[in-house]
C-alpha positions as CSV (number, residue, x, y, z in Angstrom):
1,X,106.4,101.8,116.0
2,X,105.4,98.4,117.6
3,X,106.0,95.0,116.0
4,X,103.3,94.0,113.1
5,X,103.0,91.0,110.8
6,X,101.1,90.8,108.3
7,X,98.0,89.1,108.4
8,X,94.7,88.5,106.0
9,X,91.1,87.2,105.6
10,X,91.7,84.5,103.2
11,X,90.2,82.1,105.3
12,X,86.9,84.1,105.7
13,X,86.9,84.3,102.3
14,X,87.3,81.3,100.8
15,X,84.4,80.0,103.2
16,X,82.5,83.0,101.8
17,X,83.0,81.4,98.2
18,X,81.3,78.0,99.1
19,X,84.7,76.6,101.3
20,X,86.4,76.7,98.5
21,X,89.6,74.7,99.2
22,X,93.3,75.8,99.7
23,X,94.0,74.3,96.7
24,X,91.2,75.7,94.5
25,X,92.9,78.4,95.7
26,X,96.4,77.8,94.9
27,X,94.8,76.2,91.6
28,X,93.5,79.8,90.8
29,X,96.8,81.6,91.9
30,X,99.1,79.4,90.3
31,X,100.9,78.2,93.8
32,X,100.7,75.2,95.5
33,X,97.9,74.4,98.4
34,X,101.2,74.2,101.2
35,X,101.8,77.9,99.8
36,X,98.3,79.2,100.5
37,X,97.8,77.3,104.1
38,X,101.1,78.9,105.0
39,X,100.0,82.4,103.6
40,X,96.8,82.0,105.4
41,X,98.0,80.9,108.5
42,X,100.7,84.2,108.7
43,X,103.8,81.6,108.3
44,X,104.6,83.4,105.1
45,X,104.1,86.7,103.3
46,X,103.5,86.5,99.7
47,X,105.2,88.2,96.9
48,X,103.4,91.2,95.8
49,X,102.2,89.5,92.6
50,X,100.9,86.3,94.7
51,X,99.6,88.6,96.6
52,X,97.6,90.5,93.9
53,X,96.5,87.3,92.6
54,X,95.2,85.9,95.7
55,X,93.0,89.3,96.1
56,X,91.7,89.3,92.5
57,X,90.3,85.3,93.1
58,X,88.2,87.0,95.6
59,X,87.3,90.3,93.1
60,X,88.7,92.4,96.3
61,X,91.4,94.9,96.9
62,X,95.1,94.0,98.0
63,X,94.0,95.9,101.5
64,X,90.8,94.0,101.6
65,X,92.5,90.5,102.0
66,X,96.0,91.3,103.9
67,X,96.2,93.6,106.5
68,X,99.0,94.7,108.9
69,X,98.1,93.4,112.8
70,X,99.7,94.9,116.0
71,X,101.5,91.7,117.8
72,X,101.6,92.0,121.3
């Protein structure tokens, strides 16, 4: 199976909800803004419950935010 990291559309969508800022975000989540730039950025996978949250902001799916990407 080749190498994967998870990755996500955070970014897309919090410019999708009028740019709303990491720590909107994190405000929302219950995290800090350093948490959600490193989530978004792939530095860090969230918990499944961060995770869960950070989907829900958005009114998506788990799957609809995060996703796994092939690294090369």
């Amino acid at each position: 199976m080749a190498d994967r990291k998870l990755a996500n559309h955070i970014r897309t969508l919090r410019f999708l909800q009028g740019e709303m800022t990491q720590a909107d975000l994190g405000a929302r989540v219950g995290v800090t803004r350093q948490t959600i730039a490193a989530i978004e950025s792939g530095k860090y996978a969230p918990t499944l419950e961060t995770a869960m949250r950070i989907a829900e902001a958005f009114g998506k799916r788990v799957d609809e935010v995060f996703f796994w990407q092939v690294a090369p």
